[in-house]
PADODREN-180559 format. One line per field, with one value per residue (C-alpha): x, y, z; residue number from 1; residue in three letters. Coordinates in steps of 0.5 Angstrom, whole numbers. Example, Ala and Ser with C-alpha at 12.3 -4.5 7.8 and 13.67 -1.06 7.14 Angstrom:
BEGIN
xx <- c(25 | 27)
yy <- c(-9 | -2)
zz <- c(16 | 14)
num <- c(1 | 2)
residu <- c(ALA | SER)
END
This chain:
BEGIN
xx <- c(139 | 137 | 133 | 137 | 143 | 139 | 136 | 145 | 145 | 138 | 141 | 148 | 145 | 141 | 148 | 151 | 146 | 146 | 152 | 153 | 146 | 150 | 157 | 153 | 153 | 145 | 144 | 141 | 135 | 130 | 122 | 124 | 119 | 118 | 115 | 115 | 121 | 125 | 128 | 128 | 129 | 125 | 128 | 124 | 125 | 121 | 116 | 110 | 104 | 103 | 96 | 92 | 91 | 84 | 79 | 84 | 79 | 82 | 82 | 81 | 87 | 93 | 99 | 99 | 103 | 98 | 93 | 89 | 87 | 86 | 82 | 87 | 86 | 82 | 87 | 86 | 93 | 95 | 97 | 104 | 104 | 113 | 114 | 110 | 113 | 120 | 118 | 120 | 112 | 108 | 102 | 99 | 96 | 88 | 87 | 90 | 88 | 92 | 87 | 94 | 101 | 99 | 100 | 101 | 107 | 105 | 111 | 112 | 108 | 113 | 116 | 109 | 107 | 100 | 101 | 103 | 107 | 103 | 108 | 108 | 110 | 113 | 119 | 121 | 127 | 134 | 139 | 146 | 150 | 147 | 148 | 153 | 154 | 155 | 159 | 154 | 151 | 151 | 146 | 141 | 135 | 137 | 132 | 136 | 141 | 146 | 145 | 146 | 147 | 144 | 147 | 144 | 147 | 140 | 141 | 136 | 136 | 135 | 130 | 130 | 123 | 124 | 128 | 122 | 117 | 119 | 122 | 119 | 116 | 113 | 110 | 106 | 101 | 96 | 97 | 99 | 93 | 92 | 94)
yy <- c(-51 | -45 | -49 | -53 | -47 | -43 | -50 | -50 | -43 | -45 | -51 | -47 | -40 | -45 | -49 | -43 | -40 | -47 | -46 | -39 | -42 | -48 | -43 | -37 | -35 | -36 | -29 | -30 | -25 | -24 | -20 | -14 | -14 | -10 | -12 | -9 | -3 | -10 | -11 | -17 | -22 | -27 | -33 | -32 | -39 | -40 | -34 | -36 | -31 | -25 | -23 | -17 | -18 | -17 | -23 | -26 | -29 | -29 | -35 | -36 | -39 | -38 | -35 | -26 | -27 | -32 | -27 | -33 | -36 | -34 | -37 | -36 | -38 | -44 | -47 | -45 | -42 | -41 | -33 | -31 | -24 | -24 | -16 | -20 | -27 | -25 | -21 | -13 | -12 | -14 | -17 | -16 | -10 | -10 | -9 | -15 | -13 | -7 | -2 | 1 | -2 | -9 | -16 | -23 | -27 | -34 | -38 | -43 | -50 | -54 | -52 | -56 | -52 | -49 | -42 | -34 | -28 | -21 | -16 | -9 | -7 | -9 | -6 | -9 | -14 | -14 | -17 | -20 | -15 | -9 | -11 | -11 | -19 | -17 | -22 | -27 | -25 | -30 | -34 | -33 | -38 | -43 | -39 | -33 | -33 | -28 | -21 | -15 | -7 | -4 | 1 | 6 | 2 | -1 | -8 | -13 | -20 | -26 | -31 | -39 | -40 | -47 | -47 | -42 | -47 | -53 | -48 | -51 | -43 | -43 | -49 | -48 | -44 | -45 | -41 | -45 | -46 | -41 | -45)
zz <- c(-216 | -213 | -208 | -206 | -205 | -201 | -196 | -196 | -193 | -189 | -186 | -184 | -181 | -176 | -175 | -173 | -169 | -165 | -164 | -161 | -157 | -154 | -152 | -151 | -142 | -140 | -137 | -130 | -130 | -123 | -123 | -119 | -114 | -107 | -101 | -94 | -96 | -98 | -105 | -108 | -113 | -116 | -122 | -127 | -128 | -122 | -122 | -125 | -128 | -124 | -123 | -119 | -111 | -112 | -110 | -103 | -99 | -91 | -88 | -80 | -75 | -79 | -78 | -79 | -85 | -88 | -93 | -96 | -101 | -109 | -115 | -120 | -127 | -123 | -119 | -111 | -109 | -101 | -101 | -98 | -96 | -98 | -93 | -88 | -88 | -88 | -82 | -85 | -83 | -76 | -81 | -87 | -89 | -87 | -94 | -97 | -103 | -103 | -107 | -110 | -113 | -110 | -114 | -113 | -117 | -117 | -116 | -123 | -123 | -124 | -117 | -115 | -110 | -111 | -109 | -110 | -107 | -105 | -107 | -106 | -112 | -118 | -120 | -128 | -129 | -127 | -131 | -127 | -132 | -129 | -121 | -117 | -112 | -104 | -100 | -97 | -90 | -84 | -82 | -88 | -90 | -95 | -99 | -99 | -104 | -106 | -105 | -110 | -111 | -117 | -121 | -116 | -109 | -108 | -104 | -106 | -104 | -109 | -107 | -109 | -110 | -111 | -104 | -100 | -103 | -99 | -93 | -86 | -84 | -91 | -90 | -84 | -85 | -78 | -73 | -66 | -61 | -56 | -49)
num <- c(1 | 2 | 3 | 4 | 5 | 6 | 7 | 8 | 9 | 10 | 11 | 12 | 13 | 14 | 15 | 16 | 17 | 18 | 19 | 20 | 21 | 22 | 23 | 24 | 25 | 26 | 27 | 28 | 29 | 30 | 31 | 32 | 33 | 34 | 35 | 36 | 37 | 38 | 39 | 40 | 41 | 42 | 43 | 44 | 45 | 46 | 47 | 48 | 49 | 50 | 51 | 52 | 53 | 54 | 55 | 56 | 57 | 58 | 59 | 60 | 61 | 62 | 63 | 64 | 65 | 66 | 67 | 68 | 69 | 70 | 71 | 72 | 73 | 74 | 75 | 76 | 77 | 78 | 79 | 80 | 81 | 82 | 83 | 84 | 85 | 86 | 87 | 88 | 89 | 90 | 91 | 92 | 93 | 94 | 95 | 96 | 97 | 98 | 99 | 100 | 101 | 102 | 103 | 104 | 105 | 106 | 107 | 108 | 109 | 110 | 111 | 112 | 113 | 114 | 115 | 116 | 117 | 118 | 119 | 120 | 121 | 122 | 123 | 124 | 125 | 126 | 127 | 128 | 129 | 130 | 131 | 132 | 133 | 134 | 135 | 136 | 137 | 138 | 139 | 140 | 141 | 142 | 143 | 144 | 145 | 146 | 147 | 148 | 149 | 150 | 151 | 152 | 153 | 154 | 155 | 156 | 157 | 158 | 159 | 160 | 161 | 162 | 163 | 164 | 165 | 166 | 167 | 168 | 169 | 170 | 171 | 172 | 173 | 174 | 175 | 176 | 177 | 178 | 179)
residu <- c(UNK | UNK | UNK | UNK | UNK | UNK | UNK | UNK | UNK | UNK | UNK | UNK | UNK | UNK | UNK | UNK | UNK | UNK | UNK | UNK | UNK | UNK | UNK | UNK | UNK | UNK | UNK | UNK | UNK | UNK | UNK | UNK | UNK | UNK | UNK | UNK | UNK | UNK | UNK | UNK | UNK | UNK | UNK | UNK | UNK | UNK | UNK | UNK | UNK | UNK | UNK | UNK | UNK | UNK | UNK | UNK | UNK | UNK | UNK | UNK | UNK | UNK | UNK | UNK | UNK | UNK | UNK | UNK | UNK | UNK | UNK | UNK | UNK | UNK | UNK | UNK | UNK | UNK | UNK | UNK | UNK | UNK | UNK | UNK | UNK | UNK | UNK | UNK | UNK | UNK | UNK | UNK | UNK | UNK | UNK | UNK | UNK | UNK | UNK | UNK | UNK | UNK | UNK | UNK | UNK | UNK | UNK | UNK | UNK | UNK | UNK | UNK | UNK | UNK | UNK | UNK | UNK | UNK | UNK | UNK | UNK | UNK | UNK | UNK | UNK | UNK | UNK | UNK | UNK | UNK | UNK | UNK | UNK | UNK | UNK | UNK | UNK | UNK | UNK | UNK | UNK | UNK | UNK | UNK | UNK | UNK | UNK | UNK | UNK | UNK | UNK | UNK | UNK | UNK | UNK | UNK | UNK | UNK | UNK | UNK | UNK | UNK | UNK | UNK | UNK | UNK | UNK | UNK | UNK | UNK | UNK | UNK | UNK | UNK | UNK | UNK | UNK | UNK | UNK)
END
């Protein structure tokens, strides 16, 4: 008897539970992450794994913000400089490795794009609870989301991995012919 009163309360705490699951507001959350003196938000529904910048190997005739490419847990990855390819530096740094804080965040396999970012830094997690939404700027990118003001009034700007990866600049690594 005693067995099947706890199963009763078993079954009612997870009812509960689901419940509060199913009417509970989704948190928005973002890696925080810094590239190019800019600050920006990656979705952690579409960020992927975040490894070291160690072991890039440049590849020739591609666009300045076009690191190379990176053997990550086995699958080659194209490497996108982010401070560079939004144009917050003229090209990457001569060491793409970066010796100090750099990492690469790869972007999540369900977008289908075998690739990752190199961010200066990382900056931890950012919650829409603790930031502030500035009206929209014109003429943005359809990868540039909305941006936000942490409690401090930095600006950073949410990126959509999902619409970076399929943006036409994103795409198009190779450098154009000389004439």
């Amino acid at each position: 008897m005693a067995q099947r009163e706890a199963l009763r309360e078993l079954q009612a705490r997870l009812a509960e539970r689901m419940q509060a699951a199913r009417t509970e507001e989704r948190r928005t959350s973002w890696l925080a992450v810094e590239a190019g003196g800019g600050g920006f938000l990656l979705p952690l529904d579409q960020a992927g794994e975040i490894f070291s910048a160690a072991g890039l190997r440049a590849l020739p005739h591609t666009r300045p913000w076009f690191c190379g490419v990176a053997n990550l847990r086995g699958g080659l990855h194209g490497v996108v400089d982010l401070g560079a390819f939004l144009g917050l530096r003229p090209e990457v740094p001569a060491d793409i490795a970066g010796r100090d804080a750099a990492r690469l965040v790869a972007l999540n396999p369900v977008l289908g794009a075998l690739c990752a970012l190199r961010v200066d830094r990382l900056a931890g997690l950012r919650h829409a609870d603790q930031m502030t939404a500035d009206p929209a700027a014109p003429g943005l990118p359809a990868f540039a989301r909305r941006q936000w003001r942490d409690e401090q009034g930095r600006p950073w700007q949410e990126l959509d991995l999902a619409e970076l990866a399929i943006h036409e600049q994103f795409l198009s690594i190779a450098a154009p012919l000389a004439a």
